[in-house]
N, C-alpha and C positions, 0 to 999 in steps of 0.2 A: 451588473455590467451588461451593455449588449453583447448579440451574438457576435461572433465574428464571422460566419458565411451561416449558409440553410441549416436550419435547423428543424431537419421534416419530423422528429419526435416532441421536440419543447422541451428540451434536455434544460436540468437547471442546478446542476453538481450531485455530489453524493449526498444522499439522507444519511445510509448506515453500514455497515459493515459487519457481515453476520460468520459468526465461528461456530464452530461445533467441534466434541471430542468424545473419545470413546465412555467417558466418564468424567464426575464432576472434580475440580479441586487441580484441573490440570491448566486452565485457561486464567482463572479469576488473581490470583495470585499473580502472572506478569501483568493484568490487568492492573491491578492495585500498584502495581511500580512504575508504570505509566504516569499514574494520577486520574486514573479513572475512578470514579464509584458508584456502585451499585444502587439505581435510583429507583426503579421498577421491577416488576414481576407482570406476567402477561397473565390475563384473569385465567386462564384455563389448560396453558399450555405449561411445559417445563421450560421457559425461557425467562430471558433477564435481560433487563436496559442496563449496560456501563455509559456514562458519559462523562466528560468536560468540555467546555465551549459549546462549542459545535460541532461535536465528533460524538458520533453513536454508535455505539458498538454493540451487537445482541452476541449473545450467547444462548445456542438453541442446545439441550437436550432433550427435546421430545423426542420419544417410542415412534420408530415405526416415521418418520419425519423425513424430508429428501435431508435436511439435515441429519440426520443418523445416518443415514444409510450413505451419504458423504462419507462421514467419521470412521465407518466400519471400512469402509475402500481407504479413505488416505492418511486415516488417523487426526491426532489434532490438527484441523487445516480454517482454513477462511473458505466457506464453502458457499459463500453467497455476497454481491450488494444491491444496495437498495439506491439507483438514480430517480431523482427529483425529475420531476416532467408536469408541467402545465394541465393537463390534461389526462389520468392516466390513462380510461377507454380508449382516446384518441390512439393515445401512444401505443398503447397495445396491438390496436388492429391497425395500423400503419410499420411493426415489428411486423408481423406476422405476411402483412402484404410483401414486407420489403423481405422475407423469405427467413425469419426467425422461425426456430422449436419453440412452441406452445409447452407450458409446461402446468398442470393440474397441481394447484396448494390446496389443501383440503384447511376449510375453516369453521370452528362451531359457531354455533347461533347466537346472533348479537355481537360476530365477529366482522371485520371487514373484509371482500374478498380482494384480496392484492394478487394484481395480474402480474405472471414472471415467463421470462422468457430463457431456454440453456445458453449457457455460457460456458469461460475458459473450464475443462476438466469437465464438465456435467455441473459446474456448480452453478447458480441462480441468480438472474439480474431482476429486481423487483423492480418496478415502474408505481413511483409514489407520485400523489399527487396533493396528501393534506397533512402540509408540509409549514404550512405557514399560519400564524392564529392561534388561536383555544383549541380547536379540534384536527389538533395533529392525530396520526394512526395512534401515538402512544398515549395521549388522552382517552382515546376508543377502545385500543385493545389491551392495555396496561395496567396495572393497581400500582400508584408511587408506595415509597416505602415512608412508613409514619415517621416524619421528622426528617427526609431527605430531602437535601436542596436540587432543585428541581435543576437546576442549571450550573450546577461545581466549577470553580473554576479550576481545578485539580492542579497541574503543572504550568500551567500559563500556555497547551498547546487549541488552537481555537479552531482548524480545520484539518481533513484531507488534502494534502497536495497534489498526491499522485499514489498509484499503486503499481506495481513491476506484473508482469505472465512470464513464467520460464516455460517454453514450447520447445517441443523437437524440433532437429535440424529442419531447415526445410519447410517451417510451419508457418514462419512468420506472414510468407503472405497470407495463406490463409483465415491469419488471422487478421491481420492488415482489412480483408476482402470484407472481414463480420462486421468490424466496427465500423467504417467504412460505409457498409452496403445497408447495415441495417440500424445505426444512428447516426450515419454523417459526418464520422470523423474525417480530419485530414493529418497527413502525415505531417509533426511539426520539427523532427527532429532526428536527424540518424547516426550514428558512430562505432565507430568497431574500436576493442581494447583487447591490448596482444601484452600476453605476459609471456615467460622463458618460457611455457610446456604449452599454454592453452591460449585460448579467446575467448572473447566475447564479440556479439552481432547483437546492436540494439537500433531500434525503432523506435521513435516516441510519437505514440497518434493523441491525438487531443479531440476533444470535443464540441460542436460551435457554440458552444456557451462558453468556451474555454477556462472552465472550472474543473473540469475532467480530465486525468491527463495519464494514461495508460503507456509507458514505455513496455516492448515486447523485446525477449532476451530470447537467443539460441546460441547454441555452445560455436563456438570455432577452434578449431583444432582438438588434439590432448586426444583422439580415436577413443571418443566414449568415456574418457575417464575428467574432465575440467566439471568447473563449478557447479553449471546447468546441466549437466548428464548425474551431476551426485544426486543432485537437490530431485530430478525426473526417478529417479532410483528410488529416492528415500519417500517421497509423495506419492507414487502410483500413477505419475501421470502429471500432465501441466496444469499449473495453477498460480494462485498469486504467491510471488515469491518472498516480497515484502515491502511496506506499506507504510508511507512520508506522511508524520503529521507535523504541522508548520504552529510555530511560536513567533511573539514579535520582541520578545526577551528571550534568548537561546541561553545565556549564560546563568540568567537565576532559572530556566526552567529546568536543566540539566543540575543544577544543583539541588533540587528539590528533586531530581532523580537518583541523585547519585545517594541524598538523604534515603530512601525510599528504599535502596539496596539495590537497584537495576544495575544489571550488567553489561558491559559493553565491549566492543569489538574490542582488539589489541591495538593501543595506540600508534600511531604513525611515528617512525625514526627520529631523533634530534633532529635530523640535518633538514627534514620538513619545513619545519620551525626556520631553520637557519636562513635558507633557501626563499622562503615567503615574499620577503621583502623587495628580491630580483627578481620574481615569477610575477610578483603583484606591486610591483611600486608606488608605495602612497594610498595601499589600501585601508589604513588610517586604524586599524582594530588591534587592541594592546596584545603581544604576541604572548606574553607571561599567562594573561589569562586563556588565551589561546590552548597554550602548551599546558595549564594546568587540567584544562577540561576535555582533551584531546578532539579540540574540535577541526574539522578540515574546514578549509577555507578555497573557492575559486571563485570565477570571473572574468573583469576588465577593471581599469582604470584609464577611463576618456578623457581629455582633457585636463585632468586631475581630479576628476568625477569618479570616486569608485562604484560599479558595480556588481556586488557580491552576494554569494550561494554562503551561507556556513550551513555545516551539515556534521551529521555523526552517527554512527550507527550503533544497533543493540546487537548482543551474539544474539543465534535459532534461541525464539520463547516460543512457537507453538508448531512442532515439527521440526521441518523445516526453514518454517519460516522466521522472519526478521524484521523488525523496523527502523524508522530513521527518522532522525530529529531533525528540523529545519529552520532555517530564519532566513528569508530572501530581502537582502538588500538593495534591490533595484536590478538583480541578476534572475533572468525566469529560463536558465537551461537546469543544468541535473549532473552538475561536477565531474563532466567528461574527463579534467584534468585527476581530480579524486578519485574517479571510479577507478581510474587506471592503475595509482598507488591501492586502494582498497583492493583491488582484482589481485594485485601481485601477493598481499599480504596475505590472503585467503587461498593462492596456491602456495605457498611457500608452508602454510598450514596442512594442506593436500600432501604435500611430500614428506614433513615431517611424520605424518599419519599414515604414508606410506599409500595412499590414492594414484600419488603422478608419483614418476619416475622420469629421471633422466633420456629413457631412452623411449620416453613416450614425446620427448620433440616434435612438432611435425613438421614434414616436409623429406 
């Protein structure tokens, strides 16, 4: 697709998405429930390719690694990605002009040196650029594993949508200012979600390839104790909170999830269900199977035109963190109406766990 405005990096989506954990046998297993599988091994390092579709996932435990030393600070986190860029020298010293941390990867011989720049928490945005063809990075620096399909179609999920940053109060512009200043973002999207005790404050920046698509969260209300002040608690700090991979089948890919054993958030109320059809009239999608998969559903219905978000999320698989399942039916926002049921369910979890309190109200 073209850009949608300048694009002074040559941004062209996510290549990868790199984890790390204090140790092995903690990451690989929600991996495998995903629908990911284990394709590569990096010739020299203690890292690993998961993939399906289009979704790359490393898992780094090398010694001594920015990746370790992630791990040891936030524990199992996402401590790094990898955006697609045209060019990657270019793109590096045009970061670095536009006022990026330069960040030193040490690589052995007959390795590729892949420029990175800090990001949200200290963790690492790799700038790829041999991404397309025979000699992708993981051709260079990877060994496939004997009899692995190089391409799984695992779950049926085939890209990155988007990925969340929970930031302190007060942070977003800040961070608003990074992506912004130093790839080009533009703001595409903003909404605040008020539950009885707490908030949410969200931003969604996008990128001009508008393949990229970073929503930024800061707590409102709840005096330190709501969702984004746990999750800042239990991390060490702001990082990705969690991370949308898109299916064009959501109801066989979540069944081939739920075969798989993955866990998932607490389903949303009957009356959800009941309710659908007056909040989305003539959204046209069977509510049974709906209700059996606990999937949410938002949107529009224009003219009798539906345009719709399904979505669903996993409970914390690595940390803190969480993902989300997706199928966009002609709907390109991020279930403002959902987040707001999802938000409420998740402090209603807070109180029963004894987090918020009644008299943690604000105002």
């Amino acid at each position: 697709m073209p850009d949608l405005f300048d694009n002074p990096l040559g941004l062209d989506g996510f290549e990868f998405l790199e984890f790390s954990a204090p140790e092995k046998g903690i990451l690989e297993p929600g991996f495998e429930r995903m629908g990911f599988s284990m394709v590569a091994r990096h010739r020299s390092k203690d890292v690993q390719l998961w993939r399906q579709g289009g979704i790359n996932l490393i898992a780094n435990y090398e010694p001594k690694s920015p990746a370790a030393y992630f791990a040891a600070e936030h524990g199992p986190s996402a401590c790094g990605m990898g955006f697609r860029v045209k060019d990657a020298a270019h793109a590096y010293q045009a970061a670095l002009d536009r006022g990026a941390e330069p960040v030193e990867v040490h690589t052995g011989v007959m390795e590729l040196n892949i420029p990175a720049i800090r990001g949200i928490g200290h963790s690492l945005i790799y700038l790829i650029d041999r991404y397309d063809g025979d000699l992708t990075i993981y051709d260079i620096d990877f060994i496939y594993e004997d009899g692995a399909e190089r391409n799984p179609p695992g779950a049926g999920f085939k890209m990155i949508d988007h990925l969340t940053h929970n930031v302190y109060n007060g942070r977003i512009a800040h961070w608003e200012d990074f992506y912004s200043r130093i790839f080009g973002f533009r703001e595409f999207r903003q909404f605040d979600v008020t539950g009885e005790y707490s908030g949410l404050n969200t931003k969604v920046m996008m990128a001009p390839d508008g393949k990229i698509r970073i929503p930024l969260n800061e707590e409102g209300g709840a005096d330190g104790k709501g969702q984004i002040a746990e999750y800042l608690r239990a991390y060490n700090g702001e990082g990705i909170q969690h991370i949308a991979f898109a299916s064009d089948d959501l109801y066989s890919s979540l069944d081939s999830l739920r075969q798989k054993g993955l866990e998932f958030a607490p389903p949303p109320p009957d009356t959800y269900y009941e309710m659908l059809e007056e909040r989305l009239p003539g959204h046209g999608e069977p509510i049974e199977k709906l209700k059996e998969r606990a999937i949410l559903v938002d949107g529009s219905v224009e003219n009798g035109e539906p345009h719709l978000l399904m979505q669903i999320f996993s409970q914390l698989m690595v940390g803190p963190v969480f993902f989300e399942f997706i199928q966009r039916k002609g709907d390109e926002g991020f279930g403002e109406g959902n987040i707001s049921a999802l938000f409420k369910s998740m402090e209603e979890d807070q109180i029963r766990r004894g987090v918020l309190q009644g008299n943690d109200v604000p105002g």
